[in-house]
PDB file of N, CA, C and O in Angstrom:
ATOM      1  N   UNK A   1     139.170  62.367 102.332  1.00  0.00           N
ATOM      2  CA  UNK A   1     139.297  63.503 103.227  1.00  0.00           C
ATOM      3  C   UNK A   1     139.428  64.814 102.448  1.00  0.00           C
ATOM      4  O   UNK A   1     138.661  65.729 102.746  1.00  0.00           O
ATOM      5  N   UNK A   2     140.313  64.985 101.497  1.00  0.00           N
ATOM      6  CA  UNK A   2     140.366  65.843 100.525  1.00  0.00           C
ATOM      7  C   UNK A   2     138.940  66.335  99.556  1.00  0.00           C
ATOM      8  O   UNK A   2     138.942  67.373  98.895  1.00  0.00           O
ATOM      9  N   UNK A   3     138.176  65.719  99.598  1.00  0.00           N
ATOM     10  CA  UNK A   3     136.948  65.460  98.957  1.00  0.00           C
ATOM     11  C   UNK A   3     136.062  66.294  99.801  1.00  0.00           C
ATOM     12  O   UNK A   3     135.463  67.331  99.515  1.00  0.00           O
ATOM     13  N   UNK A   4     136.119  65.500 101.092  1.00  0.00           N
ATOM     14  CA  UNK A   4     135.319  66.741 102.334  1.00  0.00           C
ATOM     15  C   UNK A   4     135.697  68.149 102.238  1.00  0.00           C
ATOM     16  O   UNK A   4     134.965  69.121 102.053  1.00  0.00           O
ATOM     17  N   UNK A   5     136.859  68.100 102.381  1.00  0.00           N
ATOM     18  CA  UNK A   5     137.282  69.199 102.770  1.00  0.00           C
ATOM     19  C   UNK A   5     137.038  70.320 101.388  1.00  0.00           C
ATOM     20  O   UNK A   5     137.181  71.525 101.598  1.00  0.00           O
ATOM     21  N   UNK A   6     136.732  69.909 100.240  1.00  0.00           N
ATOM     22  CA  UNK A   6     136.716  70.455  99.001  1.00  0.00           C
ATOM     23  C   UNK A   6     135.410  71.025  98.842  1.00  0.00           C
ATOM     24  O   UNK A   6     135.213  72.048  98.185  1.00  0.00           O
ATOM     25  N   UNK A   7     134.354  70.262  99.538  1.00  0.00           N
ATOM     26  CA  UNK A   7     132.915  70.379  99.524  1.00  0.00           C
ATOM     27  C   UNK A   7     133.026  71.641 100.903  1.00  0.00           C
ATOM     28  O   UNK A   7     132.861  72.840 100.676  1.00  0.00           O
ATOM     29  N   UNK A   8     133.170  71.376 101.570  1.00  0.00           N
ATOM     30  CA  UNK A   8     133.705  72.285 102.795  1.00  0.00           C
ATOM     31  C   UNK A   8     133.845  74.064 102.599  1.00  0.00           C
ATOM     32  O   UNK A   8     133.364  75.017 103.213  1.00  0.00           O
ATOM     33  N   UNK A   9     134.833  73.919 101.321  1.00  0.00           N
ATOM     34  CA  UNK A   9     134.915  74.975 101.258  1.00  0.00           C
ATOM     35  C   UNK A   9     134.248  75.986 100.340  1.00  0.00           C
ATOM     36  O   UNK A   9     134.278  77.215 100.279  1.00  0.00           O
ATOM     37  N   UNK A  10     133.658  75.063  99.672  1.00  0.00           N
ATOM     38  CA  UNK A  10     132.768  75.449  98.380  1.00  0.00           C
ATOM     39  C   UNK A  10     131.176  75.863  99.055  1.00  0.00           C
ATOM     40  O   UNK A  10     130.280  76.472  98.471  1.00  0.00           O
ATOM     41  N   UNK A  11     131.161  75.275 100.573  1.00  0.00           N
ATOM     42  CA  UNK A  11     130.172  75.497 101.068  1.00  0.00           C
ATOM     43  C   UNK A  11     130.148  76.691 101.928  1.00  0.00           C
ATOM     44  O   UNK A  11     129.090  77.186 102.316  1.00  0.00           O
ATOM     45  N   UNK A  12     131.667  77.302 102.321  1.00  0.00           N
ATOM     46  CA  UNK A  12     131.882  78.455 102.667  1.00  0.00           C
ATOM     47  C   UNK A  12     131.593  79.885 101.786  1.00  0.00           C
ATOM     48  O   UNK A  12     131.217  81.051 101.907  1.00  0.00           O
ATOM     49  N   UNK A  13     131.999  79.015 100.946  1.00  0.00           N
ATOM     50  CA  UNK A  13     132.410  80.187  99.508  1.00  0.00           C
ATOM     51  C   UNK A  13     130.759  80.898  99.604  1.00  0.00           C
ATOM     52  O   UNK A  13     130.417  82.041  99.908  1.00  0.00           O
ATOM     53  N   UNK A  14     129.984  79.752  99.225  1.00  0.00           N
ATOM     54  CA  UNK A  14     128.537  79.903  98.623  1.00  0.00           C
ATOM     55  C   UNK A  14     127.595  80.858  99.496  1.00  0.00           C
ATOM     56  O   UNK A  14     126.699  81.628  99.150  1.00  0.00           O
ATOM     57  N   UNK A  15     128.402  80.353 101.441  1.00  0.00           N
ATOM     58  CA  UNK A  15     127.823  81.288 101.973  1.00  0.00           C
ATOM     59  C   UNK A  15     127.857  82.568 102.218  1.00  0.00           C
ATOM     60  O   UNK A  15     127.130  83.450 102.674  1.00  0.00           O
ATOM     61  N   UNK A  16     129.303  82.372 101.625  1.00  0.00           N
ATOM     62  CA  UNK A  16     129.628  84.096 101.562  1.00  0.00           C
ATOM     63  C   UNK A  16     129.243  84.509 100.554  1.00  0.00           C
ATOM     64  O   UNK A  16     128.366  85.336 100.803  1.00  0.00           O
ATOM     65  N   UNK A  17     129.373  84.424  99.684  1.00  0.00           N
ATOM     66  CA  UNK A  17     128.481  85.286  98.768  1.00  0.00           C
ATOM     67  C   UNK A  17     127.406  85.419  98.688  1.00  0.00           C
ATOM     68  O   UNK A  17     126.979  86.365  98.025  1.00  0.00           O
ATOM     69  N   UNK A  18     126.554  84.557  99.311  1.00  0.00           N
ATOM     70  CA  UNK A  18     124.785  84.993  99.872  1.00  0.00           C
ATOM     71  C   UNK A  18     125.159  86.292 100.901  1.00  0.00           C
ATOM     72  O   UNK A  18     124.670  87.383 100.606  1.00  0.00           O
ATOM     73  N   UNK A  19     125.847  86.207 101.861  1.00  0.00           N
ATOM     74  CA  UNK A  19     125.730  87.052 102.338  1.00  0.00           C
ATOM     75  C   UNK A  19     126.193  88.591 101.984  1.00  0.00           C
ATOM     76  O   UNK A  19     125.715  89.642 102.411  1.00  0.00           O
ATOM     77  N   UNK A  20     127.361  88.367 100.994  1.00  0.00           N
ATOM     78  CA  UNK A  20     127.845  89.848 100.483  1.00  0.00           C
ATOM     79  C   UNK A  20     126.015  90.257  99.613  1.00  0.00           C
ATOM     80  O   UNK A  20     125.566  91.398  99.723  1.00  0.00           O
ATOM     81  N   UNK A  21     125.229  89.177  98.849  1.00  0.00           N
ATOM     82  CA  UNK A  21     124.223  89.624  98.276  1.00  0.00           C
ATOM     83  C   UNK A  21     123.288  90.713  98.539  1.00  0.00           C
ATOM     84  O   UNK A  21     122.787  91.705  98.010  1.00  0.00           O
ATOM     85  N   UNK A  22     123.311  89.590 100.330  1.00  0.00           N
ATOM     86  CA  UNK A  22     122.238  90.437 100.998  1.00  0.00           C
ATOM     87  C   UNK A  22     122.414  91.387 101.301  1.00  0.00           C
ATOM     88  O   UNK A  22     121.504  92.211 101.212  1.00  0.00           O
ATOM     89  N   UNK A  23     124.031  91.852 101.958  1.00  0.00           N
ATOM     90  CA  UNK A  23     124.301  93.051 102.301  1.00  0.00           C
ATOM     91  C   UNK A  23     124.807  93.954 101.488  1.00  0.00           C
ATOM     92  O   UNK A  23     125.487  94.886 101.916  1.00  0.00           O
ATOM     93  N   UNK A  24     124.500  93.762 100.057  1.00  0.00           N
ATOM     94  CA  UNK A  24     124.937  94.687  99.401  1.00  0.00           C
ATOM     95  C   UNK A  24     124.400  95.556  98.919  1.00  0.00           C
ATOM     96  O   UNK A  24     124.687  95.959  97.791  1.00  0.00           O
ATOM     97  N   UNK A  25     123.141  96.252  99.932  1.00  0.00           N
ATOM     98  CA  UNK A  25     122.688  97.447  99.902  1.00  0.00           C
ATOM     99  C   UNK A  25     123.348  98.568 101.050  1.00  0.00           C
ATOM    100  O   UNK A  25     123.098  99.762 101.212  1.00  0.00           O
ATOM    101  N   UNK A  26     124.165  97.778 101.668  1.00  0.00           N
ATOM    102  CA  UNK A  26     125.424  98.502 102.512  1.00  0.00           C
ATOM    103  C   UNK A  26     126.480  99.229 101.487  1.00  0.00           C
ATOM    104  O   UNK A  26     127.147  98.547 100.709  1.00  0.00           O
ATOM    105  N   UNK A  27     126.566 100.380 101.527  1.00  0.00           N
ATOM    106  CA  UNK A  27     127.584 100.846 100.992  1.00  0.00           C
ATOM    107  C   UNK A  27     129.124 100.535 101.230  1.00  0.00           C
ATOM    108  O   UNK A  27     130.033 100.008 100.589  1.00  0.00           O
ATOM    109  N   UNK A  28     128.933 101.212 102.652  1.00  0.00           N
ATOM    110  CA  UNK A  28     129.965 101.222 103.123  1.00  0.00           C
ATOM    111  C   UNK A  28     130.814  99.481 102.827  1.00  0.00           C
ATOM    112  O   UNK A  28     131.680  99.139 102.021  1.00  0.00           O
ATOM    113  N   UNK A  29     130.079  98.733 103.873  1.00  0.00           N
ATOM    114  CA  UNK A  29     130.171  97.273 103.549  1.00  0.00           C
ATOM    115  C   UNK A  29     130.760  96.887 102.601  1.00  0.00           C
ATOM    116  O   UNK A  29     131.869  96.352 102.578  1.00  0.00           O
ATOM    117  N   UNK A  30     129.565  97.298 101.128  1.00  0.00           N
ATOM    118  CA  UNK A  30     130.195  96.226 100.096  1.00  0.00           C
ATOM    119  C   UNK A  30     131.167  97.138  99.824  1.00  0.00           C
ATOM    120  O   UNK A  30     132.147  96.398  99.910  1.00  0.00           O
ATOM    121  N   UNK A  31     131.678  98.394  99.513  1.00  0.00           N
ATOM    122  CA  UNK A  31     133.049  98.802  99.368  1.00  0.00           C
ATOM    123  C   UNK A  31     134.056  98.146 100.206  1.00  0.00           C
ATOM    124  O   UNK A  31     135.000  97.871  99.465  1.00  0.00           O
ATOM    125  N   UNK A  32     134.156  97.987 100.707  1.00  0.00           N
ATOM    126  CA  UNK A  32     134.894  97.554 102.207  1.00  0.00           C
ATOM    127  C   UNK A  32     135.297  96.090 101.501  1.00  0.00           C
ATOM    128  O   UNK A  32     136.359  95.787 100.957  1.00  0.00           O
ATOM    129  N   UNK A  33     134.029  95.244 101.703  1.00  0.00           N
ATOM    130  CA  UNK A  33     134.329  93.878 101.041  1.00  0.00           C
ATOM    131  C   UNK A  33     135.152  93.705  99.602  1.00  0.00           C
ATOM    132  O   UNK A  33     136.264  93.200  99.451  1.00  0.00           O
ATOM    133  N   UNK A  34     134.220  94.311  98.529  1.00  0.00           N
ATOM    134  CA  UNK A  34     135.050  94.292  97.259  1.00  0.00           C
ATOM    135  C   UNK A  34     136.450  94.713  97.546  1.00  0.00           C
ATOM    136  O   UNK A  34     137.382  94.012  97.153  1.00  0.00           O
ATOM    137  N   UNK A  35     136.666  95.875  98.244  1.00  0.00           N
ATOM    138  CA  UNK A  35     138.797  95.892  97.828  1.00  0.00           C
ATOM    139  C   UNK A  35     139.297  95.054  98.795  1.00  0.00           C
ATOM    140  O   UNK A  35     140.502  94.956  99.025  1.00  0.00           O
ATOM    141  N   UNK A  36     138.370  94.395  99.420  1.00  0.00           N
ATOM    142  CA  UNK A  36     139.643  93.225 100.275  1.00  0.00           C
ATOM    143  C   UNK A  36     139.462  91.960  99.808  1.00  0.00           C
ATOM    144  O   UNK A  36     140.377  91.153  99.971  1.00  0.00           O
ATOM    145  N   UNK A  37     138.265  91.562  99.154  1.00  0.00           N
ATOM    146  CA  UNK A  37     138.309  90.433  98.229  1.00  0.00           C
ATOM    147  C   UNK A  37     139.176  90.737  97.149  1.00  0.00           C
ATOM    148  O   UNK A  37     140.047  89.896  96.928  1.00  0.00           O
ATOM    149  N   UNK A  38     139.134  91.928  96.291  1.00  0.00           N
ATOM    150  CA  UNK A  38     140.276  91.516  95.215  1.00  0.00           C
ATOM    151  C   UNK A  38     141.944  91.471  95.958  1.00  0.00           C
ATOM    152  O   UNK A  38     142.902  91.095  95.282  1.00  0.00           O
ATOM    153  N   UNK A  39     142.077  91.839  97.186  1.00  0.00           N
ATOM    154  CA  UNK A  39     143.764  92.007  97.456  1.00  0.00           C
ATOM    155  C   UNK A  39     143.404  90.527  98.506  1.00  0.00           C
ATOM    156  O   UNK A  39     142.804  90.808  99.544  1.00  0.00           O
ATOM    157  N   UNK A  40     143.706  89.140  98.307  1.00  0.00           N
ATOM    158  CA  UNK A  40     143.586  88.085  99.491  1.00  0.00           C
ATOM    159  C   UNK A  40     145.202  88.117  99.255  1.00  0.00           C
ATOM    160  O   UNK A  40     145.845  87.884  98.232  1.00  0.00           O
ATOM    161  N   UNK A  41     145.663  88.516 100.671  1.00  0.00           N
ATOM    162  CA  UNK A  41     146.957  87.866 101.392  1.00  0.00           C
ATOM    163  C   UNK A  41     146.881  86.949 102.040  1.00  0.00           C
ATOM    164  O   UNK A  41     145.772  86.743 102.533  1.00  0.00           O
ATOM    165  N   UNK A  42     148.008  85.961 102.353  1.00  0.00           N
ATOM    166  CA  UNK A  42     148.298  85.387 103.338  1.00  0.00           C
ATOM    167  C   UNK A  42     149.954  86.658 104.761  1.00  0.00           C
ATOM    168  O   UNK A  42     150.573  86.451 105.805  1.00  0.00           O
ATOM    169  N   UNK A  43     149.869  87.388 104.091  1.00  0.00           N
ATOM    170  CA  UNK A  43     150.648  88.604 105.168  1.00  0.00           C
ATOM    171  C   UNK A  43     150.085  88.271 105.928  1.00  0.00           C
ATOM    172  O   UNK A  43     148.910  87.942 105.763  1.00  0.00           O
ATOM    173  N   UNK A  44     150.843  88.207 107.347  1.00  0.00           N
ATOM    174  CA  UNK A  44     150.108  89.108 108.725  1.00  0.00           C
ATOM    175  C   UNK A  44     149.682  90.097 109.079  1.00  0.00           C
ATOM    176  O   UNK A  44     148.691  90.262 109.791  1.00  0.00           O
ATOM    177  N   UNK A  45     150.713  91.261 108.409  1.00  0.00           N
ATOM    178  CA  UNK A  45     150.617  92.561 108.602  1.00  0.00           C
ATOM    179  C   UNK A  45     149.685  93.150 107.660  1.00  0.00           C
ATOM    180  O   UNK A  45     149.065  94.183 107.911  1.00  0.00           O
ATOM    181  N   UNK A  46     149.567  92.407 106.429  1.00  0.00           N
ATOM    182  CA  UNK A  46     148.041  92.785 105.738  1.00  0.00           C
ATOM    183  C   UNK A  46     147.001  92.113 106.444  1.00  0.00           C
ATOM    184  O   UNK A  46     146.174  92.931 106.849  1.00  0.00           O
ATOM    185  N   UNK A  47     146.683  90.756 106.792  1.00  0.00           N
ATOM    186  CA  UNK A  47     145.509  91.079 107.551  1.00  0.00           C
ATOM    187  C   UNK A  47     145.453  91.817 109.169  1.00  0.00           C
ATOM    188  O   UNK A  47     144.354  91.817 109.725  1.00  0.00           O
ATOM    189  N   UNK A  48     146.119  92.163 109.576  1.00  0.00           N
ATOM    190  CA  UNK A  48     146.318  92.970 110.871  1.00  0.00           C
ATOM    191  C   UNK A  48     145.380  94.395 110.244  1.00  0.00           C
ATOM    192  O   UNK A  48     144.232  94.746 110.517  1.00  0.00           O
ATOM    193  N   UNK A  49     146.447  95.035 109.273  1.00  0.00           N
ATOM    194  CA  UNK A  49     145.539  96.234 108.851  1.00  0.00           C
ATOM    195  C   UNK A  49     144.504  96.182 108.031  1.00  0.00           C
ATOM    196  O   UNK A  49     143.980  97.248 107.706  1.00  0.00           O
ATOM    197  N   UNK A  50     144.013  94.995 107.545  1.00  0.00           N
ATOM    198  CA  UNK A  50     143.240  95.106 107.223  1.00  0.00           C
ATOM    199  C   UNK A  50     141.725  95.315 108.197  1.00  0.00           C
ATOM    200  O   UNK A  50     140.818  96.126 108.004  1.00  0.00           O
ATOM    201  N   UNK A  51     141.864  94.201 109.347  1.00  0.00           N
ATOM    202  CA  UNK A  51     141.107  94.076 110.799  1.00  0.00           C
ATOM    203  C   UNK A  51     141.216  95.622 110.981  1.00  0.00           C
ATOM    204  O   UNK A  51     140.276  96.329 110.617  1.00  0.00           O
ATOM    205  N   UNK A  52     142.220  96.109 111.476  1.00  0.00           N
ATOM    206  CA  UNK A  52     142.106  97.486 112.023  1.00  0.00           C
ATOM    207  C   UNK A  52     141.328  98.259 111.011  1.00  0.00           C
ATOM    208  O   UNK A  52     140.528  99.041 111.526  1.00  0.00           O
ATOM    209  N   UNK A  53     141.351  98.247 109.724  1.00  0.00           N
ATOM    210  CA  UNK A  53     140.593  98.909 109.113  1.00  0.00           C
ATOM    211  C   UNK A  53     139.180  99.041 109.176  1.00  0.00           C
ATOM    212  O   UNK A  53     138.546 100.094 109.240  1.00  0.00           O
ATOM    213  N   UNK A  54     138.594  97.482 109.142  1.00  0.00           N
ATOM    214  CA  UNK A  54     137.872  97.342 109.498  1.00  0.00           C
ATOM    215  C   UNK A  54     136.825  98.229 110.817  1.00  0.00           C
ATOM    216  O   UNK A  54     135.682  98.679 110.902  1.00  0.00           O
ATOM    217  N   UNK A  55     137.992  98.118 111.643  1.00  0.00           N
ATOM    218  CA  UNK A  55     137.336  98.488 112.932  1.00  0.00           C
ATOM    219  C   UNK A  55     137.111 100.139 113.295  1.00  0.00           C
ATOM    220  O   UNK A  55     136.396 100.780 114.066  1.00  0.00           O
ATOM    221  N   UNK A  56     138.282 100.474 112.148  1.00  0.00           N
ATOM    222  CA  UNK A  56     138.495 102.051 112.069  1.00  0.00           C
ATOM    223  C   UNK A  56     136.908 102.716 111.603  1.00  0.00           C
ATOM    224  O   UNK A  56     136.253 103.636 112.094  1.00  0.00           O
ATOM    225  N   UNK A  57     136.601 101.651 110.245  1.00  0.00           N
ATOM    226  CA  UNK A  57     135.166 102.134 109.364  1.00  0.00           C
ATOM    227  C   UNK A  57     134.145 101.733 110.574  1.00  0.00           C
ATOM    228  O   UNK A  57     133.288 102.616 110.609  1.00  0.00           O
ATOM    229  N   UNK A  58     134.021 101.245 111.074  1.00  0.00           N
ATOM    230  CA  UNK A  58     132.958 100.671 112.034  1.00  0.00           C
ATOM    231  C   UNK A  58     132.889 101.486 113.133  1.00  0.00           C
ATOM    232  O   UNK A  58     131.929 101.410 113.900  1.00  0.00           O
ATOM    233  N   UNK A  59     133.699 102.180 113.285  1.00  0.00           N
ATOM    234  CA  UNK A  59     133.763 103.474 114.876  1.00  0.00           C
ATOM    235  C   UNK A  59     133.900 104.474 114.594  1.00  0.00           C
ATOM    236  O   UNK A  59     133.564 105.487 115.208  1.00  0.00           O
ATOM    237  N   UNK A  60     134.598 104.341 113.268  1.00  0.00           N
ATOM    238  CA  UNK A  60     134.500 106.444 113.022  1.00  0.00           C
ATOM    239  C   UNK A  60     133.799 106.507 111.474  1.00  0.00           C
ATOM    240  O   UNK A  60     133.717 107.635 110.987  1.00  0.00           O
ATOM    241  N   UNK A  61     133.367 105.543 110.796  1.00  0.00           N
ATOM    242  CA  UNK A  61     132.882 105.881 109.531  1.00  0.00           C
ATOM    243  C   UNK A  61     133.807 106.206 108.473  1.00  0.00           C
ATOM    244  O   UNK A  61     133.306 106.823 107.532  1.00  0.00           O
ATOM    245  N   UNK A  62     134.968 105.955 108.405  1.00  0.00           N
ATOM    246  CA  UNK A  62     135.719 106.253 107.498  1.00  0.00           C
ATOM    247  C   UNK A  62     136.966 105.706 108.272  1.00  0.00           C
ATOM    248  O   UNK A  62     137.225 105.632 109.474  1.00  0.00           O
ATOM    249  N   UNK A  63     138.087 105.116 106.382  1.00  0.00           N
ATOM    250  CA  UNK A  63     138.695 104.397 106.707  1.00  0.00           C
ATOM    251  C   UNK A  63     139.946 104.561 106.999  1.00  0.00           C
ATOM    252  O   UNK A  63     140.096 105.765 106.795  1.00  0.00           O
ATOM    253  N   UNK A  64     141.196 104.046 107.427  1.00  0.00           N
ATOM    254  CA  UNK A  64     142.505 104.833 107.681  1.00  0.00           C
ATOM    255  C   UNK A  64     143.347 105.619 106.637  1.00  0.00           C
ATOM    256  O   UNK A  64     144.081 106.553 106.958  1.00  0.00           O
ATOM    257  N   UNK A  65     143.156 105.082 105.106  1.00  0.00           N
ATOM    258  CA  UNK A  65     143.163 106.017 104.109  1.00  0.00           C
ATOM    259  C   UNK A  65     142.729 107.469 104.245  1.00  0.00           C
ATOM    260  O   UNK A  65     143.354 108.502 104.485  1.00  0.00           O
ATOM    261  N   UNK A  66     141.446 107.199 104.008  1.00  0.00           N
ATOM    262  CA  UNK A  66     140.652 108.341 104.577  1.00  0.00           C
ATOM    263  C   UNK A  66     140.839 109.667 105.486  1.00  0.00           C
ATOM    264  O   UNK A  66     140.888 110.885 105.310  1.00  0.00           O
ATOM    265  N   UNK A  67     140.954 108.306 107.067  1.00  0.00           N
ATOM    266  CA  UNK A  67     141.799 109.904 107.667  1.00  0.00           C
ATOM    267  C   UNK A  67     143.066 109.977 107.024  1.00  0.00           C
ATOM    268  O   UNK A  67     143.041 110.640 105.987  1.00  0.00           O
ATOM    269  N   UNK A  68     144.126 109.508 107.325  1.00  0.00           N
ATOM    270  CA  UNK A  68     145.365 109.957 106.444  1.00  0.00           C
ATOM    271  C   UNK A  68     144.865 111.109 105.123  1.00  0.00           C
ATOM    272  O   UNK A  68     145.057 112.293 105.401  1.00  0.00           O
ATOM    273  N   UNK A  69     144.455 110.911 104.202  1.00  0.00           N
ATOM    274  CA  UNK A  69     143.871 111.825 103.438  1.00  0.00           C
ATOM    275  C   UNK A  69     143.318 112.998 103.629  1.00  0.00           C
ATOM    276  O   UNK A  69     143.321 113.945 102.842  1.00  0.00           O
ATOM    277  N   UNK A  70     142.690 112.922 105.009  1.00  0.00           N
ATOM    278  CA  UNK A  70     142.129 114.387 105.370  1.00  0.00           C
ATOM    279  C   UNK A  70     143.057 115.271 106.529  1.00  0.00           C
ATOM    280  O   UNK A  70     143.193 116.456 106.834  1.00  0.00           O
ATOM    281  N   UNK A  71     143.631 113.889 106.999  1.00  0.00           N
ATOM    282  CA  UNK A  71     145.100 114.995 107.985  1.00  0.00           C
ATOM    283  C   UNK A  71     145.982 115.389 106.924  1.00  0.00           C
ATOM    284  O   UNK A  71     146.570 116.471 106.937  1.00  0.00           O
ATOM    285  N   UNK A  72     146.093 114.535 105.996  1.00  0.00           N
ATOM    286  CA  UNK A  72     147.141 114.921 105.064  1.00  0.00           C
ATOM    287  C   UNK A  72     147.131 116.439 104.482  1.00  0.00           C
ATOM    288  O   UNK A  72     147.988 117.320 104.411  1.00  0.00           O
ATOM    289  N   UNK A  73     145.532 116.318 104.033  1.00  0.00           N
ATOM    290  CA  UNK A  73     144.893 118.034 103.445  1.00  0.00           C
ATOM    291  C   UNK A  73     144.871 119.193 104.284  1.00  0.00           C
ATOM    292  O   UNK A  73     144.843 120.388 103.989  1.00  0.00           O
ATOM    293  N   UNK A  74     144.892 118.432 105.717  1.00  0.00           N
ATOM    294  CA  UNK A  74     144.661 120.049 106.394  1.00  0.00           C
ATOM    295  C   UNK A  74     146.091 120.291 106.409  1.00  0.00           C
ATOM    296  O   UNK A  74     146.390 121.439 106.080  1.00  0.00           O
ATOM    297  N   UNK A  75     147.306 119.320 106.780  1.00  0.00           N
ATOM    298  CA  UNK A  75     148.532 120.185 106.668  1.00  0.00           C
ATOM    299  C   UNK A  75     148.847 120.595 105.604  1.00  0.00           C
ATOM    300  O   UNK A  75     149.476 121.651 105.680  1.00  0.00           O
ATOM    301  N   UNK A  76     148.660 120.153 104.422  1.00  0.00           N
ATOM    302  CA  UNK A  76     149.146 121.280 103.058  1.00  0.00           C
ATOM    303  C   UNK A  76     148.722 122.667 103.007  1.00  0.00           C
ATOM    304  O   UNK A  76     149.353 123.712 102.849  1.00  0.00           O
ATOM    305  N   UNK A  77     146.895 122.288 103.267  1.00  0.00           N
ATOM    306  CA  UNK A  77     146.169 123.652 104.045  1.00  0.00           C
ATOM    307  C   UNK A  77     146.797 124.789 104.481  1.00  0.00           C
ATOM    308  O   UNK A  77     146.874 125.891 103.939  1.00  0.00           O
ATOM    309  N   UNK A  78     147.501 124.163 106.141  1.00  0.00           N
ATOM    310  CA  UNK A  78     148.072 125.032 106.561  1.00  0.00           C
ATOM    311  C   UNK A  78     149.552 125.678 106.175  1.00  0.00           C
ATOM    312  O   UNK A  78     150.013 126.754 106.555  1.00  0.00           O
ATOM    313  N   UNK A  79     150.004 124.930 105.518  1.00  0.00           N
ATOM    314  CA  UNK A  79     151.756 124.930 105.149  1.00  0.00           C
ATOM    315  C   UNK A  79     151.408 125.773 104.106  1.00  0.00           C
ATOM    316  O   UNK A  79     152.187 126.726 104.070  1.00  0.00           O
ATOM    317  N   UNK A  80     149.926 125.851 102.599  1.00  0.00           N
ATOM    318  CA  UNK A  80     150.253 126.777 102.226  1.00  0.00           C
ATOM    319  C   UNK A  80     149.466 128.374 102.814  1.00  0.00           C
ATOM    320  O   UNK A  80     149.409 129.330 102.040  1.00  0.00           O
ATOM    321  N   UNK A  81     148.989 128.451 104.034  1.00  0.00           N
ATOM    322  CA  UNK A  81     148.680 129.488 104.210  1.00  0.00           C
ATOM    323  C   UNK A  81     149.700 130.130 104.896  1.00  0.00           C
ATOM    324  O   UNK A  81     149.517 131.327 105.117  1.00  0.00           O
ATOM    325  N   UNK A  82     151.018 129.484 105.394  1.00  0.00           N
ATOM    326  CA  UNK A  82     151.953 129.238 106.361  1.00  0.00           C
ATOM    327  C   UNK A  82     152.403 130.599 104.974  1.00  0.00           C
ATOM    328  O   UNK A  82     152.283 131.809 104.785  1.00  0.00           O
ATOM    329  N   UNK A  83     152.991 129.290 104.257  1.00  0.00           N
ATOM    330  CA  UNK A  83     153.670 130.285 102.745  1.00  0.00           C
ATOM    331  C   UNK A  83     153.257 131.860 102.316  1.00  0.00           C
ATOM    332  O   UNK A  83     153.925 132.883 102.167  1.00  0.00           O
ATOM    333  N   UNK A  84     151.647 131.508 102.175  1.00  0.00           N
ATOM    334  CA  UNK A  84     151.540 132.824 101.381  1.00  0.00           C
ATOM    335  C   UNK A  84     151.462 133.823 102.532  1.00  0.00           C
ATOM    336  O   UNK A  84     151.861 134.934 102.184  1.00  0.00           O
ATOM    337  N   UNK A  85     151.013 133.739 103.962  1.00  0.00           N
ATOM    338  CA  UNK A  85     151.558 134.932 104.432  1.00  0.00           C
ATOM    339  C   UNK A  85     152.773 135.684 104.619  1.00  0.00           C
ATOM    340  O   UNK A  85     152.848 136.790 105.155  1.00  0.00           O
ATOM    341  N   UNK A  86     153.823 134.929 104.084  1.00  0.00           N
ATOM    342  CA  UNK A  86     154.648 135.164 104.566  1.00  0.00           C
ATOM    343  C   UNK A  86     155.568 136.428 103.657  1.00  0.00           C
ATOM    344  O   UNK A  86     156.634 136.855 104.100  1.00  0.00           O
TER     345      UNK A  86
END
């Protein structure tokens, strides 16, 4: 049973990586794939955000980093224009 199940997964493996092959004229994609293949959790809450991430790049094109990063910039933005008028 162990034997099956060994072949099993080696047969998963193989298909995934045909498929990262094919799609790795996706940018977005294979970025996406590569940093969540090198971080594999068993967390919940990492794969939770990771899914949401997912779904974030898939509806708005960019990922929750991302926005965080660009809300992050416009408030410094404004905090230092806040400053220097003052």
């Amino acid at each position: 049973m162990i034997y099956n199940e060994r072949i099993m997964i080696k047969m998963k493996l193989t298909i995934l990586f045909i498929i990262f092959i094919i799609l790795s004229g996706c940018s977005e994609f294979a970025i996406l794939m590569s940093g969540s293949s090198l971080a594999v959790s068993q967390n919940a809450y990492v794969k939770a955000y990771n899914g949401l991430d997912v779904l974030t790049l898939m509806s708005t094109e960019k990922s929750i980093k991302k926005h965080i990063y660009d809300e992050g910039k416009k408030h410094v933005q404004t905090l230092t224009q806040i400053v220097n008028d003052k």
